[in-house]
C-alpha beads as a LAMMPS data file, in Angstrom:
LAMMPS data file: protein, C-alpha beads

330 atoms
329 bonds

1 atom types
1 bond types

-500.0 500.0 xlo xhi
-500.0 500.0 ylo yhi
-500.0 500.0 zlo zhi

Masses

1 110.0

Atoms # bond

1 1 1 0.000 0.000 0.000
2 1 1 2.753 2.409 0.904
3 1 1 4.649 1.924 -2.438
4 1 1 1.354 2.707 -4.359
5 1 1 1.144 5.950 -2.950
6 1 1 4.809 6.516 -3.285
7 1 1 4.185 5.740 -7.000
8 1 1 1.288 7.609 -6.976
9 1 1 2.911 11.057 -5.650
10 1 1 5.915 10.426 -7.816
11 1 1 3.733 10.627 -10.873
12 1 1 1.884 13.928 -9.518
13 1 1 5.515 15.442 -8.846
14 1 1 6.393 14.852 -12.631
15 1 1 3.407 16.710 -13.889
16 1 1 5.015 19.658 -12.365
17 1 1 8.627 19.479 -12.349
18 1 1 9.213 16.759 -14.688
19 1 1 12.045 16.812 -17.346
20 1 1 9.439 18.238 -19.779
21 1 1 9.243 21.483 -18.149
22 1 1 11.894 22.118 -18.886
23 1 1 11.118 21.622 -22.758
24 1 1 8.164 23.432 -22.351
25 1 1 9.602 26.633 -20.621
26 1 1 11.822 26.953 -23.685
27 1 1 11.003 29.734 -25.430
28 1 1 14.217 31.174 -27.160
29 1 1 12.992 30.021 -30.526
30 1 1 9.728 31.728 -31.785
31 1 1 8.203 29.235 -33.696
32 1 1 8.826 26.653 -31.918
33 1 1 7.937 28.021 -28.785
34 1 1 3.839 27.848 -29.542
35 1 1 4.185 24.629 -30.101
36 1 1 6.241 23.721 -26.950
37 1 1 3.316 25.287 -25.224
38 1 1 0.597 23.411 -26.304
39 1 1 3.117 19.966 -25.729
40 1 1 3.817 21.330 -22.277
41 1 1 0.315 21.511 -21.309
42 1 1 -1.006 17.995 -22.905
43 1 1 2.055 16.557 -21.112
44 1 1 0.912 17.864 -18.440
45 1 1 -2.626 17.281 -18.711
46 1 1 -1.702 13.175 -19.273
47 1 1 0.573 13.461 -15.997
48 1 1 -2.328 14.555 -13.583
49 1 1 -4.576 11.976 -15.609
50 1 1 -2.619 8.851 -14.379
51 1 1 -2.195 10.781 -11.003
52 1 1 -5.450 11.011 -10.509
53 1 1 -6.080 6.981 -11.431
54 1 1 -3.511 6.327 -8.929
55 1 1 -5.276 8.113 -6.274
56 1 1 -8.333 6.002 -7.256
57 1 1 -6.771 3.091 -7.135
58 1 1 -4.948 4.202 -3.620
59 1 1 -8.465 4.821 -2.479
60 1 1 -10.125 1.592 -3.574
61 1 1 -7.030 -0.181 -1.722
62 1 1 -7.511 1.621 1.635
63 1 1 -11.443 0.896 1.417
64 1 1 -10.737 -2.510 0.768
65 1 1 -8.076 -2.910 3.746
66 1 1 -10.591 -0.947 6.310
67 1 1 -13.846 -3.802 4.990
68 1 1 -14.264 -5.773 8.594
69 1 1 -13.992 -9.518 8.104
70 1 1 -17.548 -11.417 8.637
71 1 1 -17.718 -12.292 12.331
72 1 1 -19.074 -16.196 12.316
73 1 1 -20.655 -17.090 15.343
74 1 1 -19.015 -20.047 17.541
75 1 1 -20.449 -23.450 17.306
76 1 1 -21.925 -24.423 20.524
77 1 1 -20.225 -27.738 22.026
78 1 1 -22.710 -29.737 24.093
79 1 1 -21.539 -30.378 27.609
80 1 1 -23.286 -32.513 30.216
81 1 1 -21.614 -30.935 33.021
82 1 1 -24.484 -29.451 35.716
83 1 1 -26.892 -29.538 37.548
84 1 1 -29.873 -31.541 37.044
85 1 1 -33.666 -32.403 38.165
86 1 1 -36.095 -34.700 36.993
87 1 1 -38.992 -36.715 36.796
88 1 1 -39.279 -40.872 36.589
89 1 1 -41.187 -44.082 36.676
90 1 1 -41.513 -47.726 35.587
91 1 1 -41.803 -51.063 36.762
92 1 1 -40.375 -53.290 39.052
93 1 1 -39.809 -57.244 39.617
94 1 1 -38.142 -59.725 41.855
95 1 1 -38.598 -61.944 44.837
96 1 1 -38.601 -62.193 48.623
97 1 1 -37.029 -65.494 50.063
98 1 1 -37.769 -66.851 53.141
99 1 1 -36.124 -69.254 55.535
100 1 1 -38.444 -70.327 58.814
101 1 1 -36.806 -71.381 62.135
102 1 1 -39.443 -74.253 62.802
103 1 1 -37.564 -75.885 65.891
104 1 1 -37.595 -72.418 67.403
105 1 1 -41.553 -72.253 66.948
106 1 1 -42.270 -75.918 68.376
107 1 1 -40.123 -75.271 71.614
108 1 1 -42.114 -72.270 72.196
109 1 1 -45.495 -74.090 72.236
110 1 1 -44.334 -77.414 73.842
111 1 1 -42.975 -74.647 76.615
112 1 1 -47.057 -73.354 77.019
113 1 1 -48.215 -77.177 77.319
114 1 1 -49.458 -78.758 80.481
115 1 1 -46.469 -81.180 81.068
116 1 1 -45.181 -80.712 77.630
117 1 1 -41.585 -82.005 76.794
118 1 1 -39.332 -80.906 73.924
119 1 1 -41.176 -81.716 70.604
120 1 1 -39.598 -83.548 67.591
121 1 1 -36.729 -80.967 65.695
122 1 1 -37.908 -80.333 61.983
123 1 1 -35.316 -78.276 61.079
124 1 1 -36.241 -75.016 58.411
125 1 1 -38.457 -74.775 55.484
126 1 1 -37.755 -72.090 52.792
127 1 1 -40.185 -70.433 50.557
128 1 1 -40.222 -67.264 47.969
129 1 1 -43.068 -65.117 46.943
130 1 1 -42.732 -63.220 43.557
131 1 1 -43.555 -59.633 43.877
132 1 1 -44.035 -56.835 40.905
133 1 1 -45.709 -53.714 40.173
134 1 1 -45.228 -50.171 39.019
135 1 1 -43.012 -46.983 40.991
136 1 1 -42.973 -43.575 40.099
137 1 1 -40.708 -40.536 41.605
138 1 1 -38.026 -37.958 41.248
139 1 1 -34.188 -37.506 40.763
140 1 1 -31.894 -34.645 41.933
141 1 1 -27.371 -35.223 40.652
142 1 1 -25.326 -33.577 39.157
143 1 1 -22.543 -34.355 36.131
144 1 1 -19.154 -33.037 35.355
145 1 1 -17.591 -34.005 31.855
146 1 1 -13.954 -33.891 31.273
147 1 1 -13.792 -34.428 27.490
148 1 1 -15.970 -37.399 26.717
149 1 1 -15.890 -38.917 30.002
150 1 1 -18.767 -37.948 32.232
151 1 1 -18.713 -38.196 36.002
152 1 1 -21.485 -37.787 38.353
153 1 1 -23.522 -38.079 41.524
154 1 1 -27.091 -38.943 41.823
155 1 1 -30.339 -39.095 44.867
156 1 1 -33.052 -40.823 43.928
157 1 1 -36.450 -41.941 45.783
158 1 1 -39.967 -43.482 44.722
159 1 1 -43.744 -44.060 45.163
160 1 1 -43.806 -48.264 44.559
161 1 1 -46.400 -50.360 44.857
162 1 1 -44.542 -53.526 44.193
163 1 1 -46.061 -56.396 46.021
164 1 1 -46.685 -59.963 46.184
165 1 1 -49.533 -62.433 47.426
166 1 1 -48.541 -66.112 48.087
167 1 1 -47.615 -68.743 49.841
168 1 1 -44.392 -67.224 51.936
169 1 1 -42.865 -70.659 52.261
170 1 1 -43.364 -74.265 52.880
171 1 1 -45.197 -75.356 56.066
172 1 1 -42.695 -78.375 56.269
173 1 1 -43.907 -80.825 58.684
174 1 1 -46.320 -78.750 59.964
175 1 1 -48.294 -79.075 56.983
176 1 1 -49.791 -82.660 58.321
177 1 1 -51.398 -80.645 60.761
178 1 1 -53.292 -78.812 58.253
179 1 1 -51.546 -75.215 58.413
180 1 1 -50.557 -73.102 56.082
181 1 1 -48.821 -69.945 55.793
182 1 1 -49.950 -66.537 53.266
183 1 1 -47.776 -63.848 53.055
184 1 1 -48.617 -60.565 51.171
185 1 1 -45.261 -58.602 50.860
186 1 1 -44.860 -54.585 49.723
187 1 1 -42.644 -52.171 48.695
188 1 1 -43.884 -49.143 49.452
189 1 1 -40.926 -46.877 48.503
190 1 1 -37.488 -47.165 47.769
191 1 1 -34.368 -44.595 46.399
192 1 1 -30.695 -44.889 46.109
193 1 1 -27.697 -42.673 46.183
194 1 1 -25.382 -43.744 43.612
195 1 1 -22.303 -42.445 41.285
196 1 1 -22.337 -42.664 38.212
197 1 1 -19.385 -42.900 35.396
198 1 1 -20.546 -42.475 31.357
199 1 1 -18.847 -41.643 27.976
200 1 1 -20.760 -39.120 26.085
201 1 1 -21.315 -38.979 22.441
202 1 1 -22.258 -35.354 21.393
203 1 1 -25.920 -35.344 23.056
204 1 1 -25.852 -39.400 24.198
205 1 1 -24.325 -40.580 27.728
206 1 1 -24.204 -43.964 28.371
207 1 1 -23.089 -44.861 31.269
208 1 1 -22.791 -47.309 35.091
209 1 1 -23.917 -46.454 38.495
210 1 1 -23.934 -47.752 41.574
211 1 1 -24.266 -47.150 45.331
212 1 1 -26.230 -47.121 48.373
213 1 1 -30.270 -48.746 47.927
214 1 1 -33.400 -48.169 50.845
215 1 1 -36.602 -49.051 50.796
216 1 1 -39.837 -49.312 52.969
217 1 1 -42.575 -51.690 52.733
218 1 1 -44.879 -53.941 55.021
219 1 1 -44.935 -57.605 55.730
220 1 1 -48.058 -59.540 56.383
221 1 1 -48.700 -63.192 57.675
222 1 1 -51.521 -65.011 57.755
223 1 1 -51.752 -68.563 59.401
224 1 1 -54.667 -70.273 58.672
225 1 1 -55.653 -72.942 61.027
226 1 1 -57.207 -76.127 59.758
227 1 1 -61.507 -76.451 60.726
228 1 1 -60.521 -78.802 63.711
229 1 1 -57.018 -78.939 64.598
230 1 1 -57.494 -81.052 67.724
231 1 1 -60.089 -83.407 65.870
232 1 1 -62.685 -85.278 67.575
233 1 1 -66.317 -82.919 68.023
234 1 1 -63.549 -79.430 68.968
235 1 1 -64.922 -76.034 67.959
236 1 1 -62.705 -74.948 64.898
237 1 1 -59.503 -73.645 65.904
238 1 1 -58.534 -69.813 64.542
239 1 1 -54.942 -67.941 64.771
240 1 1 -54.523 -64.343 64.031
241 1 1 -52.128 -62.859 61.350
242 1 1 -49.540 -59.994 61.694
243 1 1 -48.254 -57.595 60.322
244 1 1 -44.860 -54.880 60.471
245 1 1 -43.674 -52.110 59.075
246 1 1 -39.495 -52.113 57.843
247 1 1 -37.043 -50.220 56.620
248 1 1 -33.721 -52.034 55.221
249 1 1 -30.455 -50.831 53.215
250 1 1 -28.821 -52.759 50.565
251 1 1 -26.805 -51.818 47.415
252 1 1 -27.472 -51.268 43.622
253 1 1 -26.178 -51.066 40.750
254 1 1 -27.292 -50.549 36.903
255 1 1 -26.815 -48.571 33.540
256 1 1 -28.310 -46.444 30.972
257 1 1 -28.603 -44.368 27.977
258 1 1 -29.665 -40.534 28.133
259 1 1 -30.120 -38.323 24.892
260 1 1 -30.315 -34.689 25.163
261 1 1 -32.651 -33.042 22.926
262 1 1 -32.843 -29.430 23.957
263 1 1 -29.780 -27.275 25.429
264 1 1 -31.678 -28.103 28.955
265 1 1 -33.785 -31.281 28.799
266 1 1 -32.732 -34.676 27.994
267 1 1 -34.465 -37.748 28.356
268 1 1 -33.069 -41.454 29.730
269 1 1 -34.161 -45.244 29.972
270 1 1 -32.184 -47.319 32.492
271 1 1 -31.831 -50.815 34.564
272 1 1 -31.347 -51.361 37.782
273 1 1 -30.478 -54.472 40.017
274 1 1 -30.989 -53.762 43.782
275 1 1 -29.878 -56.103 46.588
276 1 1 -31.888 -55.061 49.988
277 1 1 -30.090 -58.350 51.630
278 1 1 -31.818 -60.421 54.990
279 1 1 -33.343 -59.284 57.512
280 1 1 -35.606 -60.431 60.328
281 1 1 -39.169 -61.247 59.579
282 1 1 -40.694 -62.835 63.122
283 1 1 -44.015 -62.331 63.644
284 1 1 -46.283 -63.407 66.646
285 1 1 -49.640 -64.899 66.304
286 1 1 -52.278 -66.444 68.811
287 1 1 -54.098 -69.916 68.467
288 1 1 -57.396 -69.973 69.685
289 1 1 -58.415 -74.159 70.618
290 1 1 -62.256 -73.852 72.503
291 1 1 -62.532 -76.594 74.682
292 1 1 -58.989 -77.427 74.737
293 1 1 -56.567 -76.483 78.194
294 1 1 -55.146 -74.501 77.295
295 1 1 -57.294 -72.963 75.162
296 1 1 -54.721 -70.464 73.053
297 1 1 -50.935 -70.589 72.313
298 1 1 -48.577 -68.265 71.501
299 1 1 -47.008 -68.788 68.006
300 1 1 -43.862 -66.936 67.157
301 1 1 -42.705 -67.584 63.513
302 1 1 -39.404 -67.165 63.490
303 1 1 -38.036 -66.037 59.873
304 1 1 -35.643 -64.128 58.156
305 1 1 -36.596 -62.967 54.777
306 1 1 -34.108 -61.854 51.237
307 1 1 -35.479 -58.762 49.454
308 1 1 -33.805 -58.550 46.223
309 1 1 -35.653 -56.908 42.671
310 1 1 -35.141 -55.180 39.347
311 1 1 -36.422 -52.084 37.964
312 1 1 -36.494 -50.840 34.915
313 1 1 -37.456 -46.751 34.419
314 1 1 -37.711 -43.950 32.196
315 1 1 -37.649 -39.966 32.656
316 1 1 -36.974 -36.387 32.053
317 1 1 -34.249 -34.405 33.054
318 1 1 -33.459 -30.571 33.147
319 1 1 -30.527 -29.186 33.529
320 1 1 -29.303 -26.040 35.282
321 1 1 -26.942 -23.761 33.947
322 1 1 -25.339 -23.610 37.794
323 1 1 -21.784 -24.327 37.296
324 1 1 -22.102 -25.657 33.508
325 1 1 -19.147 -25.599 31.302
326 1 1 -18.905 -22.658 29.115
327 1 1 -19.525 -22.837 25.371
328 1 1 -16.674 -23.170 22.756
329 1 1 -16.041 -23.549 19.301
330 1 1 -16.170 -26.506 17.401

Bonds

1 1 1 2
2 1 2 3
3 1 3 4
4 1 4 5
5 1 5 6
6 1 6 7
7 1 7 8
8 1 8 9
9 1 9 10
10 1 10 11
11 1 11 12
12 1 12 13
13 1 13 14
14 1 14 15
15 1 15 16
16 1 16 17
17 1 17 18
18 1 18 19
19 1 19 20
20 1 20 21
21 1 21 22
22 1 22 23
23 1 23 24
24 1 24 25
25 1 25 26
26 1 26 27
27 1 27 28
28 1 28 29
29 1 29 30
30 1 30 31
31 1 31 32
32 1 32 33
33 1 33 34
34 1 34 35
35 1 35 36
36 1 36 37
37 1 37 38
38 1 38 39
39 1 39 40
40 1 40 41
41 1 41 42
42 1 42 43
43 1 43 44
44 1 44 45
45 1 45 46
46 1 46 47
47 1 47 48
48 1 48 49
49 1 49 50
50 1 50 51
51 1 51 52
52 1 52 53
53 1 53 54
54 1 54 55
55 1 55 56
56 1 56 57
57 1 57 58
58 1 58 59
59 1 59 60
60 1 60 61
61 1 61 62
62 1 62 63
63 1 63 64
64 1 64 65
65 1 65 66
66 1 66 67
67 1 67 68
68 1 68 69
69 1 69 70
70 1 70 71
71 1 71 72
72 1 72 73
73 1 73 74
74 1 74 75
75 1 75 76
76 1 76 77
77 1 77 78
78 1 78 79
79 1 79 80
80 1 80 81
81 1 81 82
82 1 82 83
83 1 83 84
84 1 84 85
85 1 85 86
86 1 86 87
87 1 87 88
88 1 88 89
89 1 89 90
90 1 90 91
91 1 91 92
92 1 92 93
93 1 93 94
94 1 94 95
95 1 95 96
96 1 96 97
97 1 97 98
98 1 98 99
99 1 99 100
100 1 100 101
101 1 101 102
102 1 102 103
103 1 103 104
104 1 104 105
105 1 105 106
106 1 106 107
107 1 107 108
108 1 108 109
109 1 109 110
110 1 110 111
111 1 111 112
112 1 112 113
113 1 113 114
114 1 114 115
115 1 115 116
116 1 116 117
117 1 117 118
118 1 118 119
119 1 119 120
120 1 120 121
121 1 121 122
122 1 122 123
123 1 123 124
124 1 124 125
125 1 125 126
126 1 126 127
127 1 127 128
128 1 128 129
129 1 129 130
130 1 130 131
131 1 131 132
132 1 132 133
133 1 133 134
134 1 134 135
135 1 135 136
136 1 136 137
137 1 137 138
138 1 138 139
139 1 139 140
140 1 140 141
141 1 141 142
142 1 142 143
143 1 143 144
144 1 144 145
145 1 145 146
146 1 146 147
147 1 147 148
148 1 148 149
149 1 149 150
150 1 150 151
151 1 151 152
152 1 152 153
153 1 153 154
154 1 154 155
155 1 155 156
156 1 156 157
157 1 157 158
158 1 158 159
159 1 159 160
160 1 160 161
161 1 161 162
162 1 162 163
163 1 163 164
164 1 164 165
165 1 165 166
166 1 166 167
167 1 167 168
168 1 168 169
169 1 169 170
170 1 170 171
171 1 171 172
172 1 172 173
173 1 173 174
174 1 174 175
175 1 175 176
176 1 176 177
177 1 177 178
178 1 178 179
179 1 179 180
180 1 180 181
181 1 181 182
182 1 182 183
183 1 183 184
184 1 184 185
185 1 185 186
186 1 186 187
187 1 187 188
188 1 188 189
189 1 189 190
190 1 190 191
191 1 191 192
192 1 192 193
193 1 193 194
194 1 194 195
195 1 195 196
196 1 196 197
197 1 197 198
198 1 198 199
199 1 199 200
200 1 200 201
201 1 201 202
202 1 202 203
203 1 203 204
204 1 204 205
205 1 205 206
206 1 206 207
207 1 207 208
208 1 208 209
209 1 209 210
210 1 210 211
211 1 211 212
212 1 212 213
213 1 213 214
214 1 214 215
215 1 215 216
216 1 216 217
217 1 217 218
218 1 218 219
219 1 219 220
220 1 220 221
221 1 221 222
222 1 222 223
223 1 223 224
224 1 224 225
225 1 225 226
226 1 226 227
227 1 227 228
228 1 228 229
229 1 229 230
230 1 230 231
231 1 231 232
232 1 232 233
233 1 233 234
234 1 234 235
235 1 235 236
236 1 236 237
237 1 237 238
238 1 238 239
239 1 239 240
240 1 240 241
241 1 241 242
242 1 242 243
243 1 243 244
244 1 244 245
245 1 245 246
246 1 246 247
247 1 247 248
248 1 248 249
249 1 249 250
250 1 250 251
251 1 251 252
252 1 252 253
253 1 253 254
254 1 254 255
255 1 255 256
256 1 256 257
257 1 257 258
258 1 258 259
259 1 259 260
260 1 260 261
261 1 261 262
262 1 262 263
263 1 263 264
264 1 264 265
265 1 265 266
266 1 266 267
267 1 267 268
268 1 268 269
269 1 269 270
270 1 270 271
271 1 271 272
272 1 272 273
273 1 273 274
274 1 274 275
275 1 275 276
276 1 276 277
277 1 277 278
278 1 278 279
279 1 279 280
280 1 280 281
281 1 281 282
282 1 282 283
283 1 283 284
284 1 284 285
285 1 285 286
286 1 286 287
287 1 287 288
288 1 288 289
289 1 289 290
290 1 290 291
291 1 291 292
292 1 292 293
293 1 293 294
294 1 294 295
295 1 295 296
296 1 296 297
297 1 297 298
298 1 298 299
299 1 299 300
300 1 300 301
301 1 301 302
302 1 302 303
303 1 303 304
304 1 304 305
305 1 305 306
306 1 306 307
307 1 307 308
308 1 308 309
309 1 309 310
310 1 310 311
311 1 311 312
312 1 312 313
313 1 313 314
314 1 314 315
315 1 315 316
316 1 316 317
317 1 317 318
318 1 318 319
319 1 319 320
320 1 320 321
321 1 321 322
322 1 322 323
323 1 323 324
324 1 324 325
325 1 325 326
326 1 326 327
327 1 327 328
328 1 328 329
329 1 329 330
C-alpha cells in the first residue's frame, strides 16, 4: 500500500517538475515556442490523468483494507456438566425369600403345654413369593464431563407399589397338621444414592452407576388354622395374622442411555439391580383351641426374609446452567 502511494505522488511530482518542463519553458525560438506550449500543457494534462487513477486506485485499496472480516458465530459444544432435576417411573420385579426357624416355633409351644416335653426338631423350610408392580418418583445429581468422560452423583427416591400375594414358604412338617402360611409382601418406597461414570457422544451418555439402595414396605402373615385342629367334636380352631412395618439398606447397581434433545432437557431409559439383603421377619400370632386347656398358644414364627428386585425406568431431566461448562467452538 505504501509503495502505491509513493508511486502515486511520484507521478503527480512529474506533472510539475518533470524533465518536460523544462522543454516546455523553452522559449528562445519563436516558432517553436507555440508549439512547446501546447506539448507542455497535454504533457501535463496526461501526468495529472494517471495521477489522478492512482489516487483512485490508492483509495479503492484503503477501502478494501478498512472492509471488517464477517464475524461467524461459535459453534456451541454440548456439555453434560451441571446440575440436574427430573422426573421418573416404571416397573419393578423380583422376589422375597424366606427361611423359617421351625424348631424355634415348636419349643415355644411345647414350653405353654401342660407337662409338655421338647417336641420332635424339623429343622427349616424355605419359601419365595414373587412380587411386581409399578413406581414412580423424582431424581436430583449432578454431572461433570472432562472431554468425553462424564462423572457424576445422583439421589433418587420413589412411590412403589410392588407387592406380592402367596404362599411365603413351605409349612414343612407342619403341613400334616393342616396349616398353612400366606404372606402378602410390599414395597412401598425405595431410592438410592449412587455415582455414576458415562462416555458421552455429542448429546448421548451412556453410562454405570452404583451405590447405596433403601426401601420401605410392610410384611403380612396369615396362618390359617385347619376347621378342627385337635379333631374329635372341637370347635374350629382360629390364629390371628400380623403384620410390620421395615425399613432395610442394601446396594445397587445398573446402567443407561440418556439423549439430550434441547440445550436443557434430555431424556433417559435405564436398569437397575438392587440387593436389599436379609433381615428379620418374626411375627407373633395367637391360636385360639375352645374346649382345649389350654385354650390359646402363643405362636412366634421365626423367619428371616431376602429382598432382592429389578427395575427398569424412564424420565426427564433438566438441567441447570449452575456451574455448567462454558460454550466453545467446534
Amino acid at each position: 500500500m505504501q509503495q502505491v502511494l509513493m508511486d502515486c505522488l511520484a507521478v503527480a511530482g512529474r506533472a510539475f517538475t518533470g524533465p518536460r518542463a523544462g522543454f516546455a519553458a523553452c522559449k528562445a525560438a519563436p516558432l517553436v515556442a507555440p508549439f512547446a506550449s501546447l506539448i507542455a500543457v497535454l504533457d501535463r494534462r496526461r501526468e495529472l490523468w494517471l495521477a489522478a487513477v492512482c489516487a483512485l486506485a490508492f483509495t479503492g485499496v484503503a477501502g478494501a483494507a478498512d472492509l471488517a472480516l464477517p464475524v461467524v458465530a461459535p459453534v456451541p459444544v454440548f456439555s453434560w456438566t451441571g446440575v440436574y432435576l427430573g422426573i421418573g417411573g416404571g416397573t419393578g420385579w423380583g422376589n422375597n425369600e424366606y427361611n423359617w426357624n421351625q424348631d424355634a416355633t415348636l419349643a415355644a409351644v411345647a414350653a405353654q403345654m401342660p407337662n409338655g416335653g421338647p417336641l420332635a426338631l424339623l429343622g427349616g423350610t424355605q419359601g419365595s413369593l414373587p412380587i411386581s408392580g409399578g413406581f414412580f418418583g423424582g431424581q436430583l445429581g449432578g454431572n461433570w464431563q472432562v472431554e468425553w468422560a462424564v462423572f457424576g452423583i445422583q439421589a433418587d427416591a420413589h412411590w412403589a407399589d410392588i407387592e406380592g400375594h402367596g404362599s411365603c414358604f413351605d409349612a414343612g412338617a407342619v403341613a400334616t397338621a393342616g396349616l398353612s402360611f400366606g404372606c402378602n409382601d410390599k414395597v412401598s418406597s425405595f431410592g438410592t444414592v449412587t455415582g455414576r461414570v458415562g462416555a458421552a457422544v455429542d448429546h448421548a451418555l451412556i453410562y454405570a452407576k452404583g451405590g447405596l439402595a433403601w426401601e420401605t414396605g410392610q410384611h403380612t402373615l396369615t396362618p390359617t388354622a385347619p376347621f378342627n385342629v385337635m379333631g374329635g367334636n372341637n370347635p374350629q380352631a382360629s390364629i390371628t395374622s400380623a403384620s410390620s412395618s421395615q425399613f432395610q439398606t442394601g446396594w445397587t447397581f445398573g446402567a443407561g442411555l440418556e439423549y439430550a434433545f434441547a440445550q436443557h432437557w434430555s431424556a433417559f431409559v435405564e436398569y437397575s439391580y438392587l440387593d436389599l439383603g436379609t433381615r428379620s421377619a418374626n411375627s407373633t400370632h395367637f391360636l385360639s383351641l375352645p374346649g382345649n386347656v389350654p385354650s390359646s398358644f402363643v405362636i412366634p414364627i421365626q423367619t428371616t426374609a431376602t429382598e432382592r428386585f429389578n427395575i427398569v425406568k424412564a424420565g426427564l431431566n433438566y438441567r441447570f446452567n449452575w456451574w455448567s461448562a462454558p460454550l466453545a467452538a467446534r
